[in-house]
C-alpha positions in Angstrom: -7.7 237.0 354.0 -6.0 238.0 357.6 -9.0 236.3 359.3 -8.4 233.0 357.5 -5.4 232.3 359.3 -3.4 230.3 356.7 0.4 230.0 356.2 0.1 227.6 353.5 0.9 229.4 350.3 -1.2 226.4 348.4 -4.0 227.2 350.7 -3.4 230.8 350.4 -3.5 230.8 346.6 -6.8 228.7 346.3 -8.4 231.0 348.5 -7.5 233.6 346.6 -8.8 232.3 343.5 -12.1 231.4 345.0 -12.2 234.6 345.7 -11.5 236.3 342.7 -14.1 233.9 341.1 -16.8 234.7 343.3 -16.1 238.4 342.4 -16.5 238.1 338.6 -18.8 235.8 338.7 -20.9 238.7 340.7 -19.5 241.5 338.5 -21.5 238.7 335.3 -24.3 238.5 337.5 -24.6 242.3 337.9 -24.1 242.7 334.1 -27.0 240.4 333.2 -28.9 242.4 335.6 -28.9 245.4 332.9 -28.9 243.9 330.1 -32.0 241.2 330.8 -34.2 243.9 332.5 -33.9 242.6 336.0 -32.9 245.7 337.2 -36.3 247.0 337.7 -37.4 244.1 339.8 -34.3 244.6 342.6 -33.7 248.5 341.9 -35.2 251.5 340.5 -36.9 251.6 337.7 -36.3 255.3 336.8 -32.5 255.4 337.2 -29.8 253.5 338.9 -27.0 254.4 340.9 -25.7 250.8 341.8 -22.6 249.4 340.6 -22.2 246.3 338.9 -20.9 244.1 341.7 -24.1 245.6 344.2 -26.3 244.9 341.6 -24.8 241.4 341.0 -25.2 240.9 344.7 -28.8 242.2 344.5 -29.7 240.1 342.0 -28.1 236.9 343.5 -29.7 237.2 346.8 -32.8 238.0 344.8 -32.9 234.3 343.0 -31.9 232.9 346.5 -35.0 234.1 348.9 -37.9 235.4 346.5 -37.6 233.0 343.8 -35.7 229.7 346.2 -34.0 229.0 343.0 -30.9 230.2 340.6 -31.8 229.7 337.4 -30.2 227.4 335.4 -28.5 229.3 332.8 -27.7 233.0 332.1 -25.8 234.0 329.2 -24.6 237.4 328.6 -24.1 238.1 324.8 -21.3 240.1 323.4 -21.2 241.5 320.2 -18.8 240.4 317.8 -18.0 241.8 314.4 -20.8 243.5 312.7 -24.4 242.6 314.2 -23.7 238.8 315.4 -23.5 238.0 318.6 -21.5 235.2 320.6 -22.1 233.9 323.7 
């Protein structure tokens, strides 16, 4: 944020949220990664000692230069009450 040289607090603020989207939106990405098996295509296939927002990062750069596309849509299920699951 230093290097950006703003003064604006507007400015400021919107960077800052761009910022914190681009984080959970990498945090998602490294969640889908575990739960949609992609894990042993970037990582490891035994065991995994890469956190969420690496694996997110992993995965992202993954879509972007092997595959030359981002797919779509991912959805990451959550269960909700009892056995059914929302997305």
């Amino acid at each position: 944020m230093d290097k950006s040289h703003l003064s604006d607090p507007e400015r400021v603020a919107r960077l800052m949220l761009a910022a914190c989207l681009a984080y959970l939106w990498v945090i998602y990405l490294g969640a889908v990664t575990q739960q949609d098996g992609w894990q042993a295509i970037i990582h490891r296939r035994q065991r995994c000692n890469l956190r969420l927002f690496q694996l997110g990062l992993r995965l992202l750069d993954y879509f972007l230069n092997q595959i030359n596309r981002f797919p779509a849509r991912l959805t990451l299920c959550q269960k909700v009450s009892g056995s059914e699951y929302a997305t």
